[in-house]
N, C-alpha and C positions, 0 to 999 in steps of 0.2 A: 640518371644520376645514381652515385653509389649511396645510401640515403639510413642511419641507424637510428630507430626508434627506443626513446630510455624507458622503461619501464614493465609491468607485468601484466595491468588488468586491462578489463574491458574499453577502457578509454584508447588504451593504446593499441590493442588486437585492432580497433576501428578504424584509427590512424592508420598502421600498416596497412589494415584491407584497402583505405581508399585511394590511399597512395599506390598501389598495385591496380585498382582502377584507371590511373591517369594514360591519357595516350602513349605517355613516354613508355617504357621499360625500364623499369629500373631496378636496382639491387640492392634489397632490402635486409635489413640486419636488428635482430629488437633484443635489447640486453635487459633484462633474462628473459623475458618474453614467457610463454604459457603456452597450453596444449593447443590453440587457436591460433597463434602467432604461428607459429611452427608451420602453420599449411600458405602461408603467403610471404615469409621471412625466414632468415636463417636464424635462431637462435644463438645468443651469446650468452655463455655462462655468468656474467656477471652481474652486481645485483645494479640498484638503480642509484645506491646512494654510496660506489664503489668508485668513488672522485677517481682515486690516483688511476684505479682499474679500467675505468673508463677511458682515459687519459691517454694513457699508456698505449692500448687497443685504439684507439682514432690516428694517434702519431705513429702508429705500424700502417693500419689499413689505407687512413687520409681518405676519410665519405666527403665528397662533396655537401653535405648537410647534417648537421644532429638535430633532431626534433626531438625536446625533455618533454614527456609527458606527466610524470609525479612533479608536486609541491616539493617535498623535501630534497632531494639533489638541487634545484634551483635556489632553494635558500643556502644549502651550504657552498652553495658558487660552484657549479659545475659548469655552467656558460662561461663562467670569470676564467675558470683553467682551459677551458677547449679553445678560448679568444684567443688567449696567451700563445697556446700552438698552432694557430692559424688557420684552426677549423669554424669555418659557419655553423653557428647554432640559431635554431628559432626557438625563442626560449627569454626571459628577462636575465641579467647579470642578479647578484644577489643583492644588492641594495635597490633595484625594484619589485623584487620575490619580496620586498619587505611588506611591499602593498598585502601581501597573504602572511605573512611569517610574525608580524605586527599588526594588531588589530588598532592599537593603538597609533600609528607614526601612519595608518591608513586615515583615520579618523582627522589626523592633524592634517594630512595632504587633502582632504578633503575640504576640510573646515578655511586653508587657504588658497584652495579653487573654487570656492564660494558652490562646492558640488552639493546638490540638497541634499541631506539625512538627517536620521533622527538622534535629539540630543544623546550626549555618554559623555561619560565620568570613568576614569581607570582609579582602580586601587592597586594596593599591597597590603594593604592592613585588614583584618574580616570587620573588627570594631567598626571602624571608620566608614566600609562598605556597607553595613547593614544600617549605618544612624543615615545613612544616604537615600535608601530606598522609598519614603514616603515623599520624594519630591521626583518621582517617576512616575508612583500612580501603580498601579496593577491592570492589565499583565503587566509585567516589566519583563525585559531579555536579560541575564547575566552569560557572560562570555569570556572565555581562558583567552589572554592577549596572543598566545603562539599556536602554532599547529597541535590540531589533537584531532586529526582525521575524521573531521566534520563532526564530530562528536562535542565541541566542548563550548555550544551553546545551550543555554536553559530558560524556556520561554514560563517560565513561573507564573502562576493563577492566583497563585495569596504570597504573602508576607513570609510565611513559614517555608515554604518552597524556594522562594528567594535565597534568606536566608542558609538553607540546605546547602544551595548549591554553590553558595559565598562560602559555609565551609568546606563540601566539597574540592574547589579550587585551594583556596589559601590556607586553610590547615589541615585536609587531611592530605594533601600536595595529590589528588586523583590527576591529575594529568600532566605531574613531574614538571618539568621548567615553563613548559607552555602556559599550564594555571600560574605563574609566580605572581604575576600581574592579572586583574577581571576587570571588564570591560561593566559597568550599568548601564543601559541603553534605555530608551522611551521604546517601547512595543508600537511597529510601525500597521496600521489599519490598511485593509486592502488586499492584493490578491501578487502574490510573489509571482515572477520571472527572473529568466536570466537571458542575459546578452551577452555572447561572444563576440568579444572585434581583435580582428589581427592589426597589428601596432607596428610600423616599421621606426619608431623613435619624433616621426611628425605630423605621419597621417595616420588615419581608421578607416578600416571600412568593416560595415558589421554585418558579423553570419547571422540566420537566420535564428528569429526567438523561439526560446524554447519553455517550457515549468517543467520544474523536476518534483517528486513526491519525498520528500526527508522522514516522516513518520513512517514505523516500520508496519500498521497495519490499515485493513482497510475506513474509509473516513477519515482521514488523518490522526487515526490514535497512535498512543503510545510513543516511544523515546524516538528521535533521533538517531537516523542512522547516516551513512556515509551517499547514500539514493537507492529508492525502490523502483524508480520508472520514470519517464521524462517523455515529452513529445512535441511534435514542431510541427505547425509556428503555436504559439501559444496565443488564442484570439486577443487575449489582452492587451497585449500590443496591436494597437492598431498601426492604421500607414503613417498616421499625422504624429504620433510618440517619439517616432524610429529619429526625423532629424535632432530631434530634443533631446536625444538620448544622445548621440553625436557628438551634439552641441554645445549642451549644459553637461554632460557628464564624464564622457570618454577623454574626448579633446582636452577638456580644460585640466585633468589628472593629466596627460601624459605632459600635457605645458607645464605645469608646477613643477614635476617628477625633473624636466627636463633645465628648470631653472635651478633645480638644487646639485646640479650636476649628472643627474640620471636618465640616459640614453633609453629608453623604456623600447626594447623589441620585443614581440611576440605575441602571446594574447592576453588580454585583460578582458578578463569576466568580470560581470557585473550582475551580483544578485540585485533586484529590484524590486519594488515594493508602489502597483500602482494603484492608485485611488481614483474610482469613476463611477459613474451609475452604475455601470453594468461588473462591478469589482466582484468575485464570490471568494469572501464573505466581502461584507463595504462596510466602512465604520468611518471616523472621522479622520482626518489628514493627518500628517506629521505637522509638529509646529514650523515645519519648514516654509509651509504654505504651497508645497508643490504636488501635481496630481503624483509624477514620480521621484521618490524616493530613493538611495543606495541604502540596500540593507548591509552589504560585504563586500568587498572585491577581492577575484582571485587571479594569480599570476599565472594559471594554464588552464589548458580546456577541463569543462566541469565532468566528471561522471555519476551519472551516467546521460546528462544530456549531449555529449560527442556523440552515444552512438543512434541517440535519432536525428542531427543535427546534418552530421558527414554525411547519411548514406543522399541526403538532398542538394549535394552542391555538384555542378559539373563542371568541365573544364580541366583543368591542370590544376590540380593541388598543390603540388608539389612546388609549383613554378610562383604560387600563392605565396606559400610558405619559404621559401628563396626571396621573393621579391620583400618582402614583412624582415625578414634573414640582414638583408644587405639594405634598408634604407630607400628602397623603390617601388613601395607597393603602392596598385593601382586600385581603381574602381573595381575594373573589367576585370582583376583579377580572380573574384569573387565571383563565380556563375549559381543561381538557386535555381533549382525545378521547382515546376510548379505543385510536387504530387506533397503529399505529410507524411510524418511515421511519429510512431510510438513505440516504447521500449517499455519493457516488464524485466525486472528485476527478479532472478529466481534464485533462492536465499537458501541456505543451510537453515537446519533448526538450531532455535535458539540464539540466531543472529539478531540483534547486535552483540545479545552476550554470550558464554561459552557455548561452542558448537563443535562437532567432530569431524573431522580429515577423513582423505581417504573414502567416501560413497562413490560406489561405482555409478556411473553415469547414462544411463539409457538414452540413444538416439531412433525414434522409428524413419526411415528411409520414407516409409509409403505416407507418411503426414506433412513429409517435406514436398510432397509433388503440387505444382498448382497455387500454393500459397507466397505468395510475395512478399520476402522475409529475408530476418539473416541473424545467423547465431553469433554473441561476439563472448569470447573465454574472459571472466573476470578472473575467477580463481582456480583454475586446474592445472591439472598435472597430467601426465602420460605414463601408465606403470602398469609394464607387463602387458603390454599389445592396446590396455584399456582405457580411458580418460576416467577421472575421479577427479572426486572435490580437495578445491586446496585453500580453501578461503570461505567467509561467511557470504559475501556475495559471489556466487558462482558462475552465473550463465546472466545475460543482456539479449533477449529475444526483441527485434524489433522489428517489427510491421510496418509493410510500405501501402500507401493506398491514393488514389484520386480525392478521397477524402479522410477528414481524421478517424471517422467511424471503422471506415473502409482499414485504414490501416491497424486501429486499435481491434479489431474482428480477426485482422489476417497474426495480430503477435497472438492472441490467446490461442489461436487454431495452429499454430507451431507449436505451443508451450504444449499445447495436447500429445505432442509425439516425442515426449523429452518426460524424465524421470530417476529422482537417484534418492534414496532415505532419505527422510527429513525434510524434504524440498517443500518449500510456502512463497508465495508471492501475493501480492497484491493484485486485487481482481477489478480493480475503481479505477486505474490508467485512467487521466484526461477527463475527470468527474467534472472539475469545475468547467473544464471549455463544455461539455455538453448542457449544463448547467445554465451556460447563458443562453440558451439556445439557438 
């Protein structure tokens, strides 16, 4: 298939890579893609949320498939326009990008697929949000109702924090239209995951679980960032969760979505929140009453858990993502190996906030031998013979292994032969699954 992936970072390098895996042969195209992209795809100069640009180039070339990897093109209806020309996309139309683009009109599709999460309350007014806050409790979550690149939730510890982040959002406008509207949420107890299911509009079937790491150091301190590291399957999820999650959560969103007139194809992420004995950390339930919980849902694969995710599925990808595409997906579509992986986030200095362009990027050749791995380009460029940094998350090192150990041993033993100013990551990958032991 002739096949063009939207997007620049690490999530999408992935995609490309494993769609170039597939038996088939196919001919791969990633618009704009990055120094990684480049070695399994052709690059396209255009950006990802370059509608008409987009558009224009599919109605010249005519791929047999677009695969949206970013949020933002999907919200502003890039599936809507490629439909119109008679390209297949895997990907939502933009009124079910809403599920991600609306925090709130998610919250409402939930609350009428009777999906468990924990209570919330939308504002617009800071007043009226902060006389709100003592019938949450502390922690409380505050949350900007639109996209603001994983960035524009605030899991607040007191009053004043809350607070903070209420004017953050609504009067000092920190995250322009997104904040207009803040979500007050009930702080959900337990040990987060995510689930990817690909959605053909009736059915689901779900990729393997994964936990991604949001705080940008080790322990989980510090701000929220876009992910530091992710790895699959995540033990939390045990086998007897996986139909419940199906059942009670997947299915019953895409039925709703699909009663309000919305055709839901593609992927629907679901961050999760479960509650069990064996939970790190374990505190008390949601008042939902359910051991899982929806903390978010997102309308494309999550990064950086694609790139421990992908490198475990076999089979046709591609024929997956076609089938999800056109209304036909199957069980069998979905093959998982049985081995794990783990991904490490290797970060500019001073990411999440200002960092520098531009660091030349060192690869050692002889750390690559023998290690069962694979580098995926979040933010680079190619200048002047050399790869450099283009972005605060830069590089997605992920280790394959027979076990999670085995793989989380084999990313830090690659991140050992890799090196550019600045560069910090997270050394804790997969604390809490070792945790439960």
């Amino acid at each position: 298939m002739k096949i063009l992936v939207v997007g620049s970072g690490g999530r999408e390098h992935a995609l490309a890579w494993r769609l170039a895996q597939d038996p088939e042969k196919h001919a791969l195209f990633c618009a704009p893609g990055n120094a990684g992209t480049a070695a399994v795809a052709t690059n396209v100069p255009l950006k990802a949320d370059d509608i008409a640009g987009l558009v224009a180039w599919a109605k010249t070339e005519r791929p047999d498939l677009v695969v949206v990897g970013p949020e933002a093109p999907l919200v502003l209806g890039l599936v809507d326009a490629l439909e119109k020309e008679g390209v297949v996309c895997f990907g939502p139309v933009a009124a079910g990008a809403r599920m991600e683009g609306s925090k709130r009109f998610a919250k409402e599709v939930m609350d009428a697929a009777g999906v468990p999460t924990g209570k919330a309350e939308t504002f617009t007014d800071a007043a009226r949000a902060k006389a709100a806050l003592p019938a949450f409790g502390l922690p409380v979550v505050i949350k900007a109702d639109g996209l603001a690149a994983g960035k524009g939730v605030v899991v607040a510890e007191t009053r004043e924090q809350a607070e903070a982040a209420i004017d953050d959002m609504l009067v000092a406008n920190k995250f322009g239209a997104a904040g207009a509207e803040v979500l007050i949420e009930e702080f959900l107890h337990g040990e987060e995951c995510s689930i990817l299911a690909l959605v053909d509009g009736e059915n689901a079937v779900l990729l393997p679980s994964s936990q991604d790491h949001k705080r940008v150091f080790d322990g989980d301190k510090g701000p929220n960032t876009g992910g530091m590291g992710a790895y699959s399957p995540a033990p939390v999820v045990t086998s007897d969760k996986l139909p419940l999650i199906r059942d009670k959560i997947i299915l019953p969103v895409v039925r709703e979505l699909k009663r309000r007139g919305i055709t839901y194809r593609g992927v629907l992420y679901a961050g999760l929140m479960v509650n069990d004995a064996n939970a790190v950390p374990h505190g008390p339930t949601a008042t939902s009453g359910s051991d899982v919980n929806v903390v978010e849902f997102n309308a494309r694969f999550g990064d950086p858990e694609t790139e421990a995710v992908l490198p475990r599925l076999g089979g046709s990808f591609a024929t997956a993502l076609l089938h999800a595409a056109t209304g036909c997906l199957r069980d069998e579509d979905v093959v998982v190996k049985d081995d794990c992986a783990a991904t490490v986030i290797l970060a500019s200095g001073g990411y999440p906030g200002a960092y520098e362009n531009n660091r030349i990027i060192e690869f050692s050749k002889s750390r690559m031998e023998d290690v069962e791995s694979l580098v995926f380009h979040c933010g680079t460029k190619a200048e002047g013979g050399r790869i450099v940094t283009a972005g605060g998350r830069v590089l997605s090192v992920t280790g394959l292994g027979a076990t999670l150990r085995a793989a989380v041993d084999n990313a830090y033993a690659r991140i050992a032969g890799i090196s550019f100013d600045g560069m910090f990551y997270r050394k804790d990958i997969a604390h809490r699954a070792f945790a439960r032991g």
